[in-house]
Structures are given as C-alpha cells and as structure tokens.
ChimeraX commands (.cxc) that place a marker at each C-alpha (Angstrom):
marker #1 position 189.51,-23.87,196.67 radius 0.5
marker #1 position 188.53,-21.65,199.91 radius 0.5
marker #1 position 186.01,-22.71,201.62 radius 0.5
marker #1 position 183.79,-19.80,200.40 radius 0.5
marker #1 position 184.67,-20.60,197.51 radius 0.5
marker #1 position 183.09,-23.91,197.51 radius 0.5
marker #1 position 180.09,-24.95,195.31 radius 0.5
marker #1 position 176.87,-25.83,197.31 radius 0.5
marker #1 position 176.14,-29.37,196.55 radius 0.5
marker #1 position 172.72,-30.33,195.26 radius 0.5
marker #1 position 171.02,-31.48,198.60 radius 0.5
marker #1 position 172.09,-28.44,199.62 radius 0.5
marker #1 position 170.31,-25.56,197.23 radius 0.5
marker #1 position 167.29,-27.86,197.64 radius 0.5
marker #1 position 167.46,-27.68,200.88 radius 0.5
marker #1 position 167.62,-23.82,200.05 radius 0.5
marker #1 position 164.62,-23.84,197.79 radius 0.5
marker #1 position 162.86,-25.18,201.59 radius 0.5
marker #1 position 163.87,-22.30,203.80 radius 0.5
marker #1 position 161.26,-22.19,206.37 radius 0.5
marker #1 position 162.88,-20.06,209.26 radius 0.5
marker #1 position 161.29,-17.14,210.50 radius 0.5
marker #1 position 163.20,-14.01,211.62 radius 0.5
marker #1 position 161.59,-11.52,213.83 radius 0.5
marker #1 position 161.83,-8.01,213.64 radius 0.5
marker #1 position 163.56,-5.94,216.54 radius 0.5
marker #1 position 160.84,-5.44,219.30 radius 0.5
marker #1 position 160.87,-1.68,218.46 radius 0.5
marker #1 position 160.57,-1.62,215.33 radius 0.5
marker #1 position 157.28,-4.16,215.93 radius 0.5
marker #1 position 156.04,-1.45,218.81 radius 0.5
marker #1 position 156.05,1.11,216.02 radius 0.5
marker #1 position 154.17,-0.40,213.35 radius 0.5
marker #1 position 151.27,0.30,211.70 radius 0.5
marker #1 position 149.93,-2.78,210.72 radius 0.5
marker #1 position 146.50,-3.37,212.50 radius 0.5
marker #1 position 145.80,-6.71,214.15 radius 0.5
marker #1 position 144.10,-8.99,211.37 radius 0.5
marker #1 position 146.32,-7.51,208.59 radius 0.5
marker #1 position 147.98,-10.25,207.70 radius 0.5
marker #1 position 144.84,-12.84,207.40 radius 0.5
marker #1 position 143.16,-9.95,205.49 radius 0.5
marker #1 position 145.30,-9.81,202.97 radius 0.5
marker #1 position 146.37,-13.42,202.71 radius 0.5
marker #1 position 142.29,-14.23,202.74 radius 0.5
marker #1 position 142.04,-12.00,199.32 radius 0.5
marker #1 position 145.04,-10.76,197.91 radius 0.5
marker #1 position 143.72,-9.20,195.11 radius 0.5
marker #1 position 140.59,-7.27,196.67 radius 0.5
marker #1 position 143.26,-6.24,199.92 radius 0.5
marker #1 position 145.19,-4.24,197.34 radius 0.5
marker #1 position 142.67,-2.99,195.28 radius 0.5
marker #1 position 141.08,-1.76,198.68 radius 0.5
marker #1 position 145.02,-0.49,199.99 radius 0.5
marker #1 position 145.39,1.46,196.60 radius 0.5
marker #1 position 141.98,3.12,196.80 radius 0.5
marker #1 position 142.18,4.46,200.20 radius 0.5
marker #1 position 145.93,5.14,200.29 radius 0.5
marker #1 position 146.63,6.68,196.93 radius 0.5
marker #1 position 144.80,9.39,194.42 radius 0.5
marker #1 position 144.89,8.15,191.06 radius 0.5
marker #1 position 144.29,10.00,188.09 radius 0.5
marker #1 position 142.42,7.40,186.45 radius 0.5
marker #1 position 141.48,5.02,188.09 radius 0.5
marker #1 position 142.76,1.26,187.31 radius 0.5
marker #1 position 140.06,-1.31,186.15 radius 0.5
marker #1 position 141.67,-4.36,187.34 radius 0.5
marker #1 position 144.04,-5.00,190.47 radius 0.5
marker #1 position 145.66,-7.89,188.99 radius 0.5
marker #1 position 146.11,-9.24,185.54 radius 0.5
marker #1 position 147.87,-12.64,186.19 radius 0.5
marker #1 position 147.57,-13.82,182.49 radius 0.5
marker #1 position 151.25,-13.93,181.98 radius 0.5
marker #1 position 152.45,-15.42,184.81 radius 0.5
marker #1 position 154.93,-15.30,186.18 radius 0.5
marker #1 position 154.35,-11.89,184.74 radius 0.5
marker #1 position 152.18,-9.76,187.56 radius 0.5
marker #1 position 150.41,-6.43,186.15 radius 0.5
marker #1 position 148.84,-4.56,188.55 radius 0.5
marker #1 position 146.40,-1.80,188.62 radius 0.5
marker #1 position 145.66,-2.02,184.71 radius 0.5
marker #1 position 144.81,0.48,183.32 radius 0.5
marker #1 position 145.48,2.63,186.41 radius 0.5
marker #1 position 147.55,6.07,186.25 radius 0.5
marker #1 position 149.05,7.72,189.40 radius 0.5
marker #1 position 150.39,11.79,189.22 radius 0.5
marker #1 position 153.78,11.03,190.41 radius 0.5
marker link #1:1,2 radius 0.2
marker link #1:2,3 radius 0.2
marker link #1:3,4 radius 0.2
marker link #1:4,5 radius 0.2
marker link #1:5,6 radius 0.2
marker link #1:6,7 radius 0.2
marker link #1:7,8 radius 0.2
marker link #1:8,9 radius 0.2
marker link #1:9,10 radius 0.2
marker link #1:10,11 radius 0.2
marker link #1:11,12 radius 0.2
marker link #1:12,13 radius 0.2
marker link #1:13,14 radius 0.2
marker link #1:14,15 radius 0.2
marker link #1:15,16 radius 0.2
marker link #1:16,17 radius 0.2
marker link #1:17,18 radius 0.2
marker link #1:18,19 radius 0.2
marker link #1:19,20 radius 0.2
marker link #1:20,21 radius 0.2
marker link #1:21,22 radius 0.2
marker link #1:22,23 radius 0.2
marker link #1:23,24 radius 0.2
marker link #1:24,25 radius 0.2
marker link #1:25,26 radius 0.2
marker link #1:26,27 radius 0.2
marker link #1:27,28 radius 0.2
marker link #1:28,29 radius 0.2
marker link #1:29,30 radius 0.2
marker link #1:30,31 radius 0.2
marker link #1:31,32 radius 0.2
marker link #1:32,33 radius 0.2
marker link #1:33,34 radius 0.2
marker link #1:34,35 radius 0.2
marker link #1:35,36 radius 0.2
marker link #1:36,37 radius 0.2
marker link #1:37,38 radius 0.2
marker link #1:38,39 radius 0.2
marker link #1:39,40 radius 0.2
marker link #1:40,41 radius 0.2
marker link #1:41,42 radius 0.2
marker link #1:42,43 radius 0.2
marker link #1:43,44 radius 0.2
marker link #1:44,45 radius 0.2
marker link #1:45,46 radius 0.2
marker link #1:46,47 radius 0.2
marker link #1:47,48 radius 0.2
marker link #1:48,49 radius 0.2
marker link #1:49,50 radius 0.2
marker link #1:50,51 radius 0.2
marker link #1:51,52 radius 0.2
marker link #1:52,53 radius 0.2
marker link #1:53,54 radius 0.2
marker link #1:54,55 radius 0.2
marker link #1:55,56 radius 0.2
marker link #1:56,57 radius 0.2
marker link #1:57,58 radius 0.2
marker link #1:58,59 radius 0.2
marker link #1:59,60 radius 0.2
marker link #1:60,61 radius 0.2
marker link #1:61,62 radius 0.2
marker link #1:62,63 radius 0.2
marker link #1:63,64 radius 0.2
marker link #1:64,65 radius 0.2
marker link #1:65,66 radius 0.2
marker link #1:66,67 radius 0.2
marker link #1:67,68 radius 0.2
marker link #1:68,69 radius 0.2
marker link #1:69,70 radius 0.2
marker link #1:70,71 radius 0.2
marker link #1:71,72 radius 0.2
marker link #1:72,73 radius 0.2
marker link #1:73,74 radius 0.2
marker link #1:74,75 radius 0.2
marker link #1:75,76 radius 0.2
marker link #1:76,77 radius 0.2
marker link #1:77,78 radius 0.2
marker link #1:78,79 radius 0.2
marker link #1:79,80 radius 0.2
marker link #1:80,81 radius 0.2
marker link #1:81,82 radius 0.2
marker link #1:82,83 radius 0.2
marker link #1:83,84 radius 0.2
marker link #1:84,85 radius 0.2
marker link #1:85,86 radius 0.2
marker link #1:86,87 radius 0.2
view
C-alpha cells in the first residue's frame, strides 16, 4: 500500500483529536483587519450576548430574534430564534 495510502494508527488520530498549533495569518492580511483590540476576550468572555450585540448593530432584521442561542439540542446550535432577516 502507498504510503498515502496508509491508515493512521490509533495514537495517531488521537494525537489528531489534540492539535494545538497555531498558524498565523500573513502580516497583511493582519494590517488590514477589522477586528478591534479586545475582540477576541469580548467575545470569548460572553459568547452569546457578543453575537446578539454583533447581529443587532451589524444587520436589519425584519423581526427581530428573541433568543441568540437555543443550545437545547446540542450538539444542535439555533441561533437567533425566532429572528427573520430580508435577504
């Protein structure tokens, strides 16, 4: 069997399911973003209340969504419930 070919062993995908490298963008693309300093904590801080404050600033809804996240059937995410968008 090629080498490419070959089936990863099981120490191997586990080692997978560990990946903890980090892979920075091009320094260019970084100059041009948008992303204000403190973005990152901010959302990682409140997840929920980040995107419900994201989707109300950023987007006109028709109607207007009465939860940001319904987590109930996780793994099954469903946000902006109850939300509608004109696009």
């Amino acid at each position: 069997m090629p080498a490419q070919d070959t089936p990863l062993s099981a120490p191997a995908l586990e080692n997978l399911l560990h990946e903890n490298r980090r892979f920075a963008p091009d320094p260019e693309f970084a100059a041009n973003a948008v992303a204000r300093p403190g973005v990152y904590e901010e959302a990682a801080a409140d997840r929920p209340a980040f995107w419900t404050r994201q989707a109300r600033e950023l987007l006109s809804w028709e109607k207007d969504f009465g939860q940001a996240l319904d987590w109930t059937q996780a793994p099954f995410a469903k946000w902006f419930v109850g939300g509608e968008l004109n696009a």
